[in-house]
N, C-alpha and C positions, 0 to 999 in steps of 0.2 A: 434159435430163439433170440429175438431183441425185446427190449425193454422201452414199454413207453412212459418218458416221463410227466406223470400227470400235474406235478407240481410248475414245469415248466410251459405247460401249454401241450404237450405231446411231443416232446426232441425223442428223438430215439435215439437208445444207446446201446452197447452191449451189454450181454448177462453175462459180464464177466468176473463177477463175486457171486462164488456161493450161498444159500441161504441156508439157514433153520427151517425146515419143512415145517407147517405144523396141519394136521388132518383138520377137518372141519367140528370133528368130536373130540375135539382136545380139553381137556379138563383142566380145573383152575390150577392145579401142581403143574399140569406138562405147560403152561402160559407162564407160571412165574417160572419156571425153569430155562423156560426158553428166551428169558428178559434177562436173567439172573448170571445164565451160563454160557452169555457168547456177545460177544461186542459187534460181531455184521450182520447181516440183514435178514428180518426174520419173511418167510413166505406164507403165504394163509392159502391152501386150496382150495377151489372152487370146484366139486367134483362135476356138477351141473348147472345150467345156465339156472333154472331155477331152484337151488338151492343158497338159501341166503345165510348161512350158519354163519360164514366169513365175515360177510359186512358187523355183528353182531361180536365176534373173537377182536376185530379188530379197533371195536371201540373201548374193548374192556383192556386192550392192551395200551391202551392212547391215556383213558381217563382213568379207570382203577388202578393201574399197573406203571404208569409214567414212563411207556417204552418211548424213546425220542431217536430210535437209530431209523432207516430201512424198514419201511414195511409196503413188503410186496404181492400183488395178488397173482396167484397162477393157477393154470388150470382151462376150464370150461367157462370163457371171458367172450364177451360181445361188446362192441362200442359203444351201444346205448346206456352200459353200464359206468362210463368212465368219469362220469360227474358223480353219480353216490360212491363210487369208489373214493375220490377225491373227498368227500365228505364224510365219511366212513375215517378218513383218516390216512389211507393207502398213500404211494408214494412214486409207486410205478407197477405198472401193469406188464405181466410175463406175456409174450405171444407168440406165435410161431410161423405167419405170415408178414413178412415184414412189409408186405404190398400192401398190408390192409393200415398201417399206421397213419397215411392222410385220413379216413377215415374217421378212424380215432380221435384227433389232431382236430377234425370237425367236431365231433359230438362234444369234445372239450370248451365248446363255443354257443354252439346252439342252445342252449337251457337258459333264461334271461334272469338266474340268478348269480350274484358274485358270492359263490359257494369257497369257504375260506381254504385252502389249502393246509398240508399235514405241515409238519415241524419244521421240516429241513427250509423250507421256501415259504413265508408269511406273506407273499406277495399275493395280491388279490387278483381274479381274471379280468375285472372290468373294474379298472382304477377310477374311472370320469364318473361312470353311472353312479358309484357308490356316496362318490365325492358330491356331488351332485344332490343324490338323496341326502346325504348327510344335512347341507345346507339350506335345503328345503324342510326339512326336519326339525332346523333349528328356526326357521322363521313360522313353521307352526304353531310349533310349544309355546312360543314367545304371543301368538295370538290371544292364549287364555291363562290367567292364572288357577284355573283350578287341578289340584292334583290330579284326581280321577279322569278328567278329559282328557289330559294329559296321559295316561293310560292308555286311553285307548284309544286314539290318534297312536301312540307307539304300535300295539298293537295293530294298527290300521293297517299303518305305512312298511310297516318292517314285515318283508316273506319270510318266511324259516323263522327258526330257532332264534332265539332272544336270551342271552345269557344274565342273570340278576347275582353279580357278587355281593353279600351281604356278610358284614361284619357282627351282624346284631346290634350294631351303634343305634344312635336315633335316627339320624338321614334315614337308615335301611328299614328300621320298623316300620316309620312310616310311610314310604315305600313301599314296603310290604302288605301293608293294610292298606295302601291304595290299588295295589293290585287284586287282594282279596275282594274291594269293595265291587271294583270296576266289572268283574266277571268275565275277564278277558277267557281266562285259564278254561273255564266253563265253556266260552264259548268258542272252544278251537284255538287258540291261541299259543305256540309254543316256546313256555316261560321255565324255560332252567332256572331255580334258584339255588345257589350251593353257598358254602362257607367254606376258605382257608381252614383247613383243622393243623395247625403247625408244627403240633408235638407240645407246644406252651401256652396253650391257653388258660383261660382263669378257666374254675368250674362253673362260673356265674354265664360263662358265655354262652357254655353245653347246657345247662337247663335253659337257659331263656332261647336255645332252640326248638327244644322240647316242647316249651311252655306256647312260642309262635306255632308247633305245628300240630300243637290242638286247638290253639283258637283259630287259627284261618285255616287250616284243612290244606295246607300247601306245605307239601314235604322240602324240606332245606336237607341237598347233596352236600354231605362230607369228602371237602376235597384234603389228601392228605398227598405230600412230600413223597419223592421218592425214597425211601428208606437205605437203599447201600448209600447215597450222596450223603445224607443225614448222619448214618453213621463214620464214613469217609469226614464227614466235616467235625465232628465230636472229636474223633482220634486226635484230628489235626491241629484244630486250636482247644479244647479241651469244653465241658459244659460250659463256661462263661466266657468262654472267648472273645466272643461278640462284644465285650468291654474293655479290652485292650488296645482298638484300633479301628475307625470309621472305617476301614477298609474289610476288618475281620466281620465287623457286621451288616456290612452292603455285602457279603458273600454269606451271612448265615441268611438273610432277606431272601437273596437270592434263590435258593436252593431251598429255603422251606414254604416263601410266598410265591415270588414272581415264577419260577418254573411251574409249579403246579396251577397258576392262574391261567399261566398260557396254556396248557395242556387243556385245561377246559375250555376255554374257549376257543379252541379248536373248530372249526363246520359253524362258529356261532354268525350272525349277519350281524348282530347288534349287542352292544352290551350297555348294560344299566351300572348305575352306579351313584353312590351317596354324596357326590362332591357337591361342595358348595365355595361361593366366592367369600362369606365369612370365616369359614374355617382356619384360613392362613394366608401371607402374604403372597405364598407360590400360588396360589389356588383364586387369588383375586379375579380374576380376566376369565374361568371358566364358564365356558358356552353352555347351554343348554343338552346342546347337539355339535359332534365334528366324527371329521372325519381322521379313524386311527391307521393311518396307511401302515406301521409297521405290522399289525394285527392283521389288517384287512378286515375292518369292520368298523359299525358308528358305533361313535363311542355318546351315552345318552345320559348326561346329569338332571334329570328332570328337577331337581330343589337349587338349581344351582344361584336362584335369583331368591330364595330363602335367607328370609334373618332369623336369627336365633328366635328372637319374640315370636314370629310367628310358627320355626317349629316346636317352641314349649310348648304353644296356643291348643296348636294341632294333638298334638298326643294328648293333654288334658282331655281336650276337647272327644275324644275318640276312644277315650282310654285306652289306648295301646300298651302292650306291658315293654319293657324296657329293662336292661340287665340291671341288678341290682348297685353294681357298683356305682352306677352314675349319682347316685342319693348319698355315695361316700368322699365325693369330691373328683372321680373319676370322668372325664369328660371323654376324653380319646382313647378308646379301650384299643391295646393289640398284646402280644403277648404276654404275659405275668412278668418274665425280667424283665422286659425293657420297659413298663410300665408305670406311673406312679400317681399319685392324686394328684391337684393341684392347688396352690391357693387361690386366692380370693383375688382378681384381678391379674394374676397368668395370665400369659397367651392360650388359647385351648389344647393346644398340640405341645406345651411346655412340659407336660408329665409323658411324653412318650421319647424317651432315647434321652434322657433329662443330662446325663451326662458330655453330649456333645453342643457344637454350634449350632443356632436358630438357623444357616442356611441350609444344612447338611442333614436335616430331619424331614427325610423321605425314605420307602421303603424301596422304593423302585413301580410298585404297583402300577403308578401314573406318571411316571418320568417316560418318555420317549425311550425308544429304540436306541436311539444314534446317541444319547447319554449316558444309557447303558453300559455300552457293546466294550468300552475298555475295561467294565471290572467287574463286568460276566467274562471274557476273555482272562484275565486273569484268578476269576474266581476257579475257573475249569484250571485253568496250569496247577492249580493251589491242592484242588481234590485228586488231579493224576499224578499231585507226584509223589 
């Protein structure tokens, strides 16, 4: 048996680490059990070529479950199958011919989408095409100001899955109501929308998702934290920790936002998102449209050329409902400690992380990769030891 790695392009390796079996009928205890009670790499059977149970276990281990080791497919595998494996989540494919791996190798190429690879490897298949689209994408946008077009022109342009992180802030409401307005979602359109659920949110946040997914008829996915890291992290630096040290709270970020962001957008082509150039000094120069190489996908700020005036205008205008805190002085909602009101001629983003420096108030969400990678690197040494 060799192993094709699908995150690679097709390298072949040896099966030379054991897996975690798991049947195709595995139930939601034997899936947390098998995240919960082993550090290498779990396998998903595929008893038949048309049996799809696998592709379906292995997204609830990716996005419900926050498995980020090894996830391999074995079994009853065809080549044709190695791009939704790849989007599915998989990691490498078991096989038992090792003649047949150019093959593979091929069908990893042939599909003309840049289908995002699983955890281990965020590198995209077709770097230029996406880059490409991306910049194309932003000279679109830039064609019309109106919201809604802007909709669907996204919609147009972007194959696959479309990821919508939403905060419940304003950017995102209205967003959200332009989504709802446009008809994308109706008309074929595949629009993930979810929420960070942290472990700390206000309660104002959780109703005003309730409250958006009766008025627009578009369910918002609760993405929640891997739970042993969560708890691993509590042990370590204690519930407030995150106030002792920019470093302690770029690693509780870490572990309850930016991990579970990435884990959904996982397989995603595109993702939306509420930034705008008024928001803050870091966020001045954002594009409409670019390209996130670390993700492997466009990253798409459709308000990004929004002034405040016109998205108060807009939600008047629309009546969109809106979390309640914003009418308490709340401008930049994220989780309850770190959060505060602000006064009257604050910067907007002054009440969130209020205790540190104006350059250091970022959560990681929108920071690059390669700014990152020293204190995710450290954050992991911090929860293993």
């Amino acid at each position: 048996m060799v192993l094709v790695d699908l995150t690679r392009g097709g390298v072949v390796t040896e099966a030379d680490t054991a897996a975690t079996v798991l049947e195709p009928t595995a139930d939601h205890d034997a899936l947390v059990s098998a995240v919960g009670g082993n550090a290498g790499p779990i396998a998903i059977l595929f008893p038949s070529f048309g049996d799809g149970r696998g592709f379906s276990l292995a997204r609830i281990l990716r996005d419900r479950l926050g498995f980020g080791g090894e996830l391999r497919a074995v079994g009853s595998l065809i080549p044709d199958q190695a791009q939704f494996l790849l989007r599915s989540g998989f990691d490498t494919a078991e096989i038992a011919d090792s003649g047949a791996a150019e093959t593979w190798k091929t069908s990893l190429k042939i599909i003309g989408h840049t289908y995002q690879p699983a955890a281990r490897n965020p590198m995209p298949q077709r770097w230029n095409a996406s880059d490409t689209a991306a910049r194309a994408l932003d000279e679109a946008l830039a064609g019309t100001d109106d919201l809604v077009e802007r909709i669907k022109l996204i919609a147009e342009r972007i194959d696959g899955r479309i990821a919508f992180s939403t905060s419940l802030g304003l950017e995102d409401q209205v967003i959200l109501q332009a989504i709802a307005k446009s008809g994308v979602i109706k008309n074929g359109a595949d629009i993930d929308v979810f929420t960070l659920d942290t472990g700390r949110l206000f309660p104002e946040v959780l109703e005003t998702v309730e409250l958006s997914e009766l008025r627009y008829r578009i369910r918002i996915r609760l993405v929640s934290p891997d739970t042993r890291e969560v708890e691993e992290l509590v042990s370590r630096d204690g519930v407030y920790g995150f106030r002792h040290s920019v470093e302690n709270r770029k690693s509780c970020c870490e572990i309850r936002k930016v991990r579970p962001l990435n884990r959904a957008l996982q397989g995603a082509q595109a993702w939306i998102t509420g930034l705008r150039r008024e928001q803050s000094q870091a966020r001045a120069d954002v594009p409409l449209a670019e390209w996130d190489g670390d993700r492997g996908l466009i990253k798409i700020n459709p308000l990004a050329d929004w002034s405040d005036e016109r998205l108060n205008a807009y939600i008047d205008a629309h009546d969109i409902p809106v979390n309640p805190l914003h009418a308490q002085g709340f401008v930049s909602i994220g989780c309850a400690p770190c959060t505060r009101a602000i006064e009257p001629g604050e910067d907007p983003r002054a009440g969130r992380w209020w205790w540190e420096t104006e350059d250091k108030k970022e959560c990681g969400l929108h920071v690059a990769e390669t700014e990152r990678r020293p204190l995710e690197a450290a954050a992991q040494k911090e929860v293993a030891a």
